[in-house]
Phi, psi and omega in degrees: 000324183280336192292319183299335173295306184294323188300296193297355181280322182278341175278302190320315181285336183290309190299334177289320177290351169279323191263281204299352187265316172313297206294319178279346174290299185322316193290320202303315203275304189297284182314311159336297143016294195279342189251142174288152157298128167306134181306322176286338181308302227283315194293314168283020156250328191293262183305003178257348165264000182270337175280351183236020121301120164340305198292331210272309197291349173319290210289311190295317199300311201317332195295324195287327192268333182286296190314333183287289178331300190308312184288339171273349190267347196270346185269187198317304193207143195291349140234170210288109164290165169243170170231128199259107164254109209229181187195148168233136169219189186242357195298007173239354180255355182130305184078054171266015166095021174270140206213110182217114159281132172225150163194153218207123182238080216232153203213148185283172200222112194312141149306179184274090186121338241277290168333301189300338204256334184257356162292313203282001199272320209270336175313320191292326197276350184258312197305343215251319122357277166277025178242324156299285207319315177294319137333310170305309207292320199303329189290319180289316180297298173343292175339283187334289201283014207252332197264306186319323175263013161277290179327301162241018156314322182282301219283321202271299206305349192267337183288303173290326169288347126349255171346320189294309180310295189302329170305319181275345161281333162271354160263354165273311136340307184293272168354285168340267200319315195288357197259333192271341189239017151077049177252338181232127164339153157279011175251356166296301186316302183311316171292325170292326174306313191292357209257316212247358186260329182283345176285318175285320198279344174279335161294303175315298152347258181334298158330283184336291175317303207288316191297309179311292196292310194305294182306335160304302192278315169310329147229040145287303220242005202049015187222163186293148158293157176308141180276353179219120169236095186254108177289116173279170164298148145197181198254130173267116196194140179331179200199096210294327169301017225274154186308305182307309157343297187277347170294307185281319177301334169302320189280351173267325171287323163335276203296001177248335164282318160336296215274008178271002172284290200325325201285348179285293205292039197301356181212199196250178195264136187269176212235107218205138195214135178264138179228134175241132170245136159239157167191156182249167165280291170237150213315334194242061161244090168010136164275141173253144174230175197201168178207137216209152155244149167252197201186113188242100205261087204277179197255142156310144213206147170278298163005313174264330197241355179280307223292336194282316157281012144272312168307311243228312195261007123335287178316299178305316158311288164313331180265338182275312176314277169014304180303282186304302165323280206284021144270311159301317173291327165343280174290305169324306181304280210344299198284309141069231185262338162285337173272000187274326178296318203283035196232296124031273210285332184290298182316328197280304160340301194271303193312311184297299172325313185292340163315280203332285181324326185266342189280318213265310158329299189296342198262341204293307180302336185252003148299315191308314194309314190322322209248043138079036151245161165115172177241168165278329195297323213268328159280355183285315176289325155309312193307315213283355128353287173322298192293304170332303260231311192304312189292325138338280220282336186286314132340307151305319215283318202280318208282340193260313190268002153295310196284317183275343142333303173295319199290326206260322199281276198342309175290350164087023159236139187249169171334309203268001171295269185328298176304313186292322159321266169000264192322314190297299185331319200287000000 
């Protein structure tokens, strides 16, 4: 009976040092929890995953070839003049010495609007540019935060088995010593071995898991994860701003400044050319020059110009069906991913009641034990309940601010929105 006393004085002390370590965990993930992530954590992870997306870097090159366009439309002429240089002779003809050189230098000419209307095009083409470009980041951030709660959801279950481990190794230390001076049975002990290899092989895991996602999240983004990604609350509910959303509307303003391009461009562009003629009749007659312009006025044709504003008001079609869908899915994730938050928040709830409940059991049992009734298997098994239960519940906690993450990507706002707010205010 005193060996079973002593043993439960020595479990009683662990646990209360298991419970301030408990305590300190709760506080790190909820309270931590509770403080925003520093805004540069957020921006240098963010921006080290938006340079090694592909997609993103496509969407950027694109800006230089629209400027070039904008920028070519402010000049003389809309293209490059040419120069064309020709000869006539008679040598095949008698060879009575007629002799004619030209020459002709000539350049294309704007339409009447034409330069304003392909400026406003290319305006139109940055606004749609940094509106995919918002879109893109929104898709990479999505990436982001989908990997981060992967970690750490892996990461706190790798931290308590951890814990789980050191616990089943100091009672197992302990047994050991009391087994050698004959105060506990050995088969007590043989339970604790078994306690403590099922402790290793539930840590090896967890480990495993934190390292794959850590490793993971690392080459999304080249950087460690953040110790805090705190999602703020906002109401859930569409959001007319959402990045995809202003992307499909840039892309319907596009295709309407096109087609206000096709009505100037109803032709080809016309053409005025300076001409020099020098020529002789016969071999011993002086060369005459002369200087002369031409002028090339082309014509409009439906031939030409319907198939090119059918294409364009395709395009315009498509983006607006485009549009409307993509509002509707909108609002579908939305609702969605709140009810996937209240569904969260019921699990966190109930995993704490189920804490509460495995906790309360365990003091029950190590009472039993001080006053020598009860067993060890039953205390092994509560703990290991407990710990099971802990992993649970912390687990829930991380699951509600992951599920209001998704809630947040839906609505089409990412970190570096909120954090940069956040940071200027401070």
């Amino acid at each position: 009976m005193s060996m079973v006393r002593a043993w439960g004085s020595y479990a009683f002390r662990r646990v209360r040092l298991r419970w301030s370590v408990l305590c300190m965990l709760a506080l790190a993930v909820v309270g931590g929890s509770a403080r925003l992530a520093h805004a540069e954590d957020i921006r240098h992870v963010l921006e080290s995953a938006w340079a090694r997306n592909a997609e993103i870097a496509a969407v950027t090159a694109r800006r230089a070839e629209i400027l070039a366009r904008k920028r070519a439309a402010g000049r003389l002429t809309p293209g490059p003049p040419a120069l064309g240089v020709g000869h006539l002779n008679d040598y095949a003809t008698g060879d009575d010495g007629y002799r004619e050189y030209d020459v002709e230098l000539a350049t294309p000419l704007w339409l009447p609007g034409e330069g304003t209307a392909i400026r406003r095009v290319a305006d139109a083409e940055l606004a749609q540019l940094a509106a995919e470009l918002a879109s893109a980041r929104l898709a990479v951030a999505g990436e982001v935060r989908d990997a981060y709660w992967r970690y750490r959801l892996a990461a706190v279950a790798a931290e308590v088995a951890r814990r789980r481990l050191d616990a089943a190794r100091a009672l197992q230390n302990d047994l050991d010593r009391q087994v050698r001076v004959g105060q506990v049975a050995r088969a007590d002990l043989l339970l604790s071995l078994a306690e403590t290899a099922d402790a290793r092989a539930i840590l090896s895991i967890a480990e495993a898991s934190a390292t794959q996602a850590r490793l993971a999240f690392h080459a999304l983004t080249g950087a460690e994860p953040p110790v805090d990604l705190v999602e703020p609350e906002v109401p859930a509910q569409s959001d007319a701003n959402h990045p995809r959303l202003i992307a499909l509307r840039r892309t319907v303003d596009v295709s309407e400044a096109t087609n206000r391009l096709l009505k100037v461009q109803d032709r080809d562009s016309p053409e005025v050319a300076l001409l020099g003629v020098v020529e002789r009749e016969l071999a011993n007659n002086p060369y005459d020059k002369r200087i002369g312009i031409r002028v090339v006025i082309p014509f409009a044709t439906e031939g030409r110009n319907e198939p090119r504003r059918e294409a364009n008001e395709v395009e315009r079609t498509r983006a607006l069906g485009e549009l409307r869908a993509a509002n509707d899915r909108i609002r579908a994730e939305v609702g969605q991913v709140e009810a996937d938050l209240a569904s969260a928040k019921e699990r966190e709830m109930l995993a704490e009641e189920r804490h509460r409940a495995f906790a309360e059991r365990l003091d029950l049992i190590e009472r039993s034990i001080r006053v020598g009734e009860g067993a060890l298997v039953e205390l092994i098994r509560a703990r290991a309940n407990l710990f099971e239960g802990e992993v649970a519940w912390l687990q829930s906690q991380i699951a509600v601010m992951q599920a209001r993450s998704r809630l947040n990507q839906a609505l089409g706002l990412d970190p570096w929105s909120w954090a940069a707010t956040k940071d200027a205010k401070q």
